[in-house]
C-alpha positions as a printed NumPy array, in Angstrom:
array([[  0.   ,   0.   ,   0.   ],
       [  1.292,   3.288,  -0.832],
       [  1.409,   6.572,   1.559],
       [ -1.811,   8.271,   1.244],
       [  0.039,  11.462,   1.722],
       [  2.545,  11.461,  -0.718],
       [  1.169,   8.352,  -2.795],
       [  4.855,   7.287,  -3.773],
       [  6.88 ,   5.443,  -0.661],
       [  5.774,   2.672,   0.804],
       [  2.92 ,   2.96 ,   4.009],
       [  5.269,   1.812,   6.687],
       [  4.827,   4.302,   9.771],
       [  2.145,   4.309,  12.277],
       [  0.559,   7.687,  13.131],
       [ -0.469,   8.065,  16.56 ],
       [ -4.655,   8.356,  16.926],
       [ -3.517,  10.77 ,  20.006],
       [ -0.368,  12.828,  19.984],
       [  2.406,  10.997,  21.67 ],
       [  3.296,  14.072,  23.314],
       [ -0.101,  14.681,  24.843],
       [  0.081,  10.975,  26.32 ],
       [  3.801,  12.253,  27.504],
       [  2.476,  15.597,  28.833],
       [ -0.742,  14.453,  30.783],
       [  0.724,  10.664,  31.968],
       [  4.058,  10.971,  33.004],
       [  6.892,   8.539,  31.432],
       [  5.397,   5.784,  33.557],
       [  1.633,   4.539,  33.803],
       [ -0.968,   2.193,  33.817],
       [ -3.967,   3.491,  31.689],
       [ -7.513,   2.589,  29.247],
       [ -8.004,   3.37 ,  26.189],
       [-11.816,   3.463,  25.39 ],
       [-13.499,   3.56 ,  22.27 ],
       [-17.39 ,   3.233,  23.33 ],
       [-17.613,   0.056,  23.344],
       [-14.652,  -1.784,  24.708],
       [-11.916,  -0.876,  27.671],
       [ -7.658,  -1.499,  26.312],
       [ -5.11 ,  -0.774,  28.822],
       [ -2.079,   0.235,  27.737],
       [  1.279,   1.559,  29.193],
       [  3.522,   2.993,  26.777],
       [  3.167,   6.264,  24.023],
       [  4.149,   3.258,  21.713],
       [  1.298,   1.003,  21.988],
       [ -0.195,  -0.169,  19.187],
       [ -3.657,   0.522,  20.25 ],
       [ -3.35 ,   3.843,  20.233],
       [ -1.721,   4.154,  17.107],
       [ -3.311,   4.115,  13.379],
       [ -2.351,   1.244,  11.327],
       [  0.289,   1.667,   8.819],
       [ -1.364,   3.744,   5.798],
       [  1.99 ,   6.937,   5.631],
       [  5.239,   6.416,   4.969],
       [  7.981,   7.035,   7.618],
       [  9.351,  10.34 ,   5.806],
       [  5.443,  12.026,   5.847],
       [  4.983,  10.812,   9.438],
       [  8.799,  12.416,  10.999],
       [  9.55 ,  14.9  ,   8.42 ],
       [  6.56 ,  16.246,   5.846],
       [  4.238,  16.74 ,   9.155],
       [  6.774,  17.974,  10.945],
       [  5.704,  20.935,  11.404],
       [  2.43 ,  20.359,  12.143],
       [  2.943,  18.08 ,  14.64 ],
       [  5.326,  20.524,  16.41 ],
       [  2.1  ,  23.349,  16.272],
       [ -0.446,  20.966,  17.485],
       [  1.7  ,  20.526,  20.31 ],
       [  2.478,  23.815,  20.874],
       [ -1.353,  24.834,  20.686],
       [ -1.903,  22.135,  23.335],
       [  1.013,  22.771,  25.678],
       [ -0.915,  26.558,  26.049],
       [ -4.27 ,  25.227,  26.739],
       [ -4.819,  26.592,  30.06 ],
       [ -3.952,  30.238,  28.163],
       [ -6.219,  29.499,  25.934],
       [ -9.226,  28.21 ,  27.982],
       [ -8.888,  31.693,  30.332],
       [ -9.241,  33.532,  26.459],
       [-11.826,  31.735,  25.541],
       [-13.477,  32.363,  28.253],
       [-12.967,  36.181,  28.583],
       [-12.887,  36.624,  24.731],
       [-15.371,  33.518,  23.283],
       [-12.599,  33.329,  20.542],
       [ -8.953,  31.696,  19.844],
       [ -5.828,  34.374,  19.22 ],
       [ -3.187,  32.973,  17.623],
       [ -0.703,  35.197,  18.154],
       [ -0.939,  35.204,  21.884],
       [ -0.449,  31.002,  21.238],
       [  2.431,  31.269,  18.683],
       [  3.98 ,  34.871,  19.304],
       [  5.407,  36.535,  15.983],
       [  5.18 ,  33.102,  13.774],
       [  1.451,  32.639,  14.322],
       [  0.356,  33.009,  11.117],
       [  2.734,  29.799,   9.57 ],
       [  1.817,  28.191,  12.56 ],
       [ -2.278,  28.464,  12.153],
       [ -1.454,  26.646,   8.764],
       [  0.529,  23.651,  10.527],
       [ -2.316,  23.649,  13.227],
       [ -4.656,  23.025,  10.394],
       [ -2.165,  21.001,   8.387],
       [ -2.412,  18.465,  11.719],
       [ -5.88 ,  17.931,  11.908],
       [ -6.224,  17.857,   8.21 ],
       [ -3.441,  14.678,   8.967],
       [ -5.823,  13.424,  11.302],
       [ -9.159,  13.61 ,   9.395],
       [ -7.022,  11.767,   7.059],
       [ -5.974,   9.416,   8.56 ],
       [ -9.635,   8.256,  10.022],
       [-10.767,   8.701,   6.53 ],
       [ -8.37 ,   6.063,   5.   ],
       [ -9.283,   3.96 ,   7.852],
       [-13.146,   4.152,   7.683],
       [-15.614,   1.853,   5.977],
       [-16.016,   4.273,   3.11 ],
       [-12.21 ,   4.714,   1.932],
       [-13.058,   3.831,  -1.485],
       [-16.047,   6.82 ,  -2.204],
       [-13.339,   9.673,  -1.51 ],
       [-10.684,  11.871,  -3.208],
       [ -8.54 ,  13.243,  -0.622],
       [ -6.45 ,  14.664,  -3.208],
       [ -7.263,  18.115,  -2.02 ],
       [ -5.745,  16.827,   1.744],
       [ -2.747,  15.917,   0.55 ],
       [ -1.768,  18.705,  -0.962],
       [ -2.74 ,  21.23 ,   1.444],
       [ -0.342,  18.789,   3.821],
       [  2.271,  19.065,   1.297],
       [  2.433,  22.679,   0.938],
       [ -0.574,  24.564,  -0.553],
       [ -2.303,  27.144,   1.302],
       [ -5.56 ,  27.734,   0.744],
       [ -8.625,  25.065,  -0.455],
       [-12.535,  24.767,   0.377],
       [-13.472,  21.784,   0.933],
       [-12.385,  21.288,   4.4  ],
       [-13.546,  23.412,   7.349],
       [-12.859,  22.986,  11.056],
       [-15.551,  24.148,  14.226],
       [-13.923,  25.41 ,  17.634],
       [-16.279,  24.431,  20.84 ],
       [-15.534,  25.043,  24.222],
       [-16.7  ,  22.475,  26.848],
       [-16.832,  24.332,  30.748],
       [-17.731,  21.074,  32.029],
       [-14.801,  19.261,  30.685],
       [-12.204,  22.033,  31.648],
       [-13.628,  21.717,  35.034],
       [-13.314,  17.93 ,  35.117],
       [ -9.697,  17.799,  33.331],
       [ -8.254,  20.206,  36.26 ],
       [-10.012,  17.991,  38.732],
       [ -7.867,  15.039,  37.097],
       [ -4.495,  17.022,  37.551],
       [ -4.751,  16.898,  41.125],
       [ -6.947,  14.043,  42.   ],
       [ -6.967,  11.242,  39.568],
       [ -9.782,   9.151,  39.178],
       [ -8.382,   5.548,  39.352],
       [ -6.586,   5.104,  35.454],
       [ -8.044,   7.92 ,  34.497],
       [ -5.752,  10.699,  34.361],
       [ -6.66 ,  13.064,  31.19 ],
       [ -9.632,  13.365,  28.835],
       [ -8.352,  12.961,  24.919],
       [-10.6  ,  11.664,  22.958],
       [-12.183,  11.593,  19.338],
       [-15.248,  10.852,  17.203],
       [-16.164,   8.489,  15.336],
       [-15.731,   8.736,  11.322],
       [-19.188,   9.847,   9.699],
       [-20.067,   9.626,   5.834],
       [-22.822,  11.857,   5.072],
       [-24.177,  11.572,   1.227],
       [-26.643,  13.945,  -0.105],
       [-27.661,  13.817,  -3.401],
       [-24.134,  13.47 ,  -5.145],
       [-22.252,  15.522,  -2.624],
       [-20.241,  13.173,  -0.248],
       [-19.158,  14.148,   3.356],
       [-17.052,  12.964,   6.057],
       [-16.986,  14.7  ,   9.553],
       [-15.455,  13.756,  13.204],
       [-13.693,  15.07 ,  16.073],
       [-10.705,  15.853,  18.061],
       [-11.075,  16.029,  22.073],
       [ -8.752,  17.283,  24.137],
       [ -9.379,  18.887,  27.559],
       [-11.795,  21.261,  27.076],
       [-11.801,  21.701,  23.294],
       [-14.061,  19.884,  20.579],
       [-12.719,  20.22 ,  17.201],
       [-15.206,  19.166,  14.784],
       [-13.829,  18.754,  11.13 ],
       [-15.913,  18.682,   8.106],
       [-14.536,  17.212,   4.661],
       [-16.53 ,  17.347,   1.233],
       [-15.864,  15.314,  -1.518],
       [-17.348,  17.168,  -4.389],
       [-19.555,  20.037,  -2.254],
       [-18.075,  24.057,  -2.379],
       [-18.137,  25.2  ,   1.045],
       [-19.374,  28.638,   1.085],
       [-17.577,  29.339,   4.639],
       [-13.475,  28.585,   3.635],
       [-10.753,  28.986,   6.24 ],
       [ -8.735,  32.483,   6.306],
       [ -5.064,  32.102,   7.864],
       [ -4.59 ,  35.647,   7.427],
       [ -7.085,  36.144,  10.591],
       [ -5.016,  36.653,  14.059],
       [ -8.39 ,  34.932,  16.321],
       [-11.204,  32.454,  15.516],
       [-14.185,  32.368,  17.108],
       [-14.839,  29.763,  19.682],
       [-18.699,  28.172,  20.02 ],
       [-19.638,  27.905,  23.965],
       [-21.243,  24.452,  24.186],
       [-24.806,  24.611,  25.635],
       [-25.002,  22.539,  28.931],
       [-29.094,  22.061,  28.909],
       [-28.909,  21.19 ,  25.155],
       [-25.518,  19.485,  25.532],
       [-26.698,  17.005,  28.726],
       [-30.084,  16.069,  28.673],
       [-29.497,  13.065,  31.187],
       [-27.951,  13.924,  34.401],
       [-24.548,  13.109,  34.973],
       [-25.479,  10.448,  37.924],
       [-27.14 ,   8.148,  35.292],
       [-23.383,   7.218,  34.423],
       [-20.732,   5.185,  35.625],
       [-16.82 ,   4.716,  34.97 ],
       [-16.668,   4.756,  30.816],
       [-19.905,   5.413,  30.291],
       [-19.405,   8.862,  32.096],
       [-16.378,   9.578,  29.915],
       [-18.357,   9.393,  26.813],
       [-21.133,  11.213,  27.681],
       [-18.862,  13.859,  29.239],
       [-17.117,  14.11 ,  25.489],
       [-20.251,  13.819,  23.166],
       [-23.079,  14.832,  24.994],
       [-26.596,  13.999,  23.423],
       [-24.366,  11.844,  21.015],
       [-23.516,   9.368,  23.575],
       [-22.972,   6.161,  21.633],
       [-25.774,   7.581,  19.246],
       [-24.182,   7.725,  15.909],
       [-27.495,   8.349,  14.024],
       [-28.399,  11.885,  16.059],
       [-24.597,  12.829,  15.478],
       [-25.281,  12.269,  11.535],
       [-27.917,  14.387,  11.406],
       [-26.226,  17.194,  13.292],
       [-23.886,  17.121,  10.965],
       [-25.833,  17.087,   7.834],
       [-27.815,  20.223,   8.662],
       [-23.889,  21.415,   9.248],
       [-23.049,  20.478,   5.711],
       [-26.183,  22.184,   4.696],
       [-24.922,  25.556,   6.448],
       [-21.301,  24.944,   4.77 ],
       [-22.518,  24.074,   1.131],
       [-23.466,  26.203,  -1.4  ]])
């Protein structure tokens, strides 16, 4: 199988489903942990573990050199988050430069340029591989600035930031951090053809929208210093008190809400998302 990035070496590196520096950051160099993915409980122990990791679908150079870059600004962007949550929270928006200082604008690219890697990579691994062109990923990964058929959603969790700090100083058995990410959803209408998930980490939801052969009429402008930041709804959000939980269960209500294990309401939300995206 060739690198779905570059689409000439070989597919022989595994990309990490959660940055092995966030594992690093929030677990220490040694641990005993789960990894949960609704259904079933994995524990693992190392940044290294296959179970956290994607199967092998880029080649080593794309993985360590290529993303470089945006690897390195993901991490940055999440090594800030506690600046960021207290400007969110005064602001209800994202500013860049107070995250990156006087390279913030190259570095909003490489942020994107990761979780374009990321919706990627769940793409190439999801049931519905062969109804895409993810040309237009690539080559925004491999250099090109600007294209409109991928957009990304900010949302800011209050619940979650309260729980993660809760974490830092009083860990809950294995559980030590809240990372996290949605399941892969295919959303056909008519002939356009959509994929959407997540990335969770702390108290951020990024949401990331991908369309086939659809125009977004919303497009992604680097040259902006902030982006604004949607405050998740807590009555809308949690219609079931937390109590009615336990252990894992709690976990993935606390990350997805109304969507908890519910992949058919999460579809439709993001449908009438598309619909607000599309021309």
């Amino acid at each position: 199988m060739k690198c779905w990035i570059c689409q000439i070496n070989e597919a022989n590196s595994e990309e990490h489903k959660f940055k092995a520096s966030d594992i690093r950051r929030q677990f220490g160099k040694s641990f005993d942990a789960v990894y949960y993915d609704g259904e079933n409980l994995y524990p693992f122990n190392s940044p290294k573990d296959k179970i956290i990791k994607f199967p092998k679908i880029i080649c080593t150079d794309c993985n360590n050199n290529k993303t470089r870059n945006a690897d390195d600004a993901y991490t940055k962007f999440f090594e800030n988050i506690d600046k960021i949550n207290n400007m969110i929270e005064l602001t209800g928006q994202i500013n860049y430069k107070d995250v990156f200082q006087d390279n913030w604008k190259s570095s909003k690219i490489d942020l994107y340029r990761y979780f374009v890697k990321h919706a990627g990579c769940k793409i190439m691994t999801s049931n519905f591989v062969d109804q895409v062109d993810i040309s237009q990923l690539r080559l925004f990964i491999l250099g090109q600035e600007y294209f409109t058929n991928f957009y990304v959603r900010f949302f800011f969790n209050e619940i979650t930031k309260g729980f993660t700090e809760q974490l830092k100083v009083n860990p809950r058995d294995k559980c030590q951090s809240n990372i996290a990410f949605g399941p892969t959803i295919y959303v056909r209408q008519s002939n356009d053809i959509g994929f959407a998930g997540s990335i969770i980490n702390g108290s951020l939801r990024i949401e990331w929208y991908y369309g086939n052969q659809n125009q977004f009429n919303k497009s992604i402008d680097f040259s902006t210093e902030s982006d604004f930041v949607e405050i998740i709804s807590i009555e809308d959000y949690y219609p079931q008190p937390f109590t009615d939980f336990n252990n894992e269960d709690f976990f993935s209500y606390l990350n997805f809400g109304k969507y908890h294990l519910n992949e058919e309401l999460l579809k439709n939300d993001y449908r009438a998302t598309f619909r607000s995206l599309t021309i």
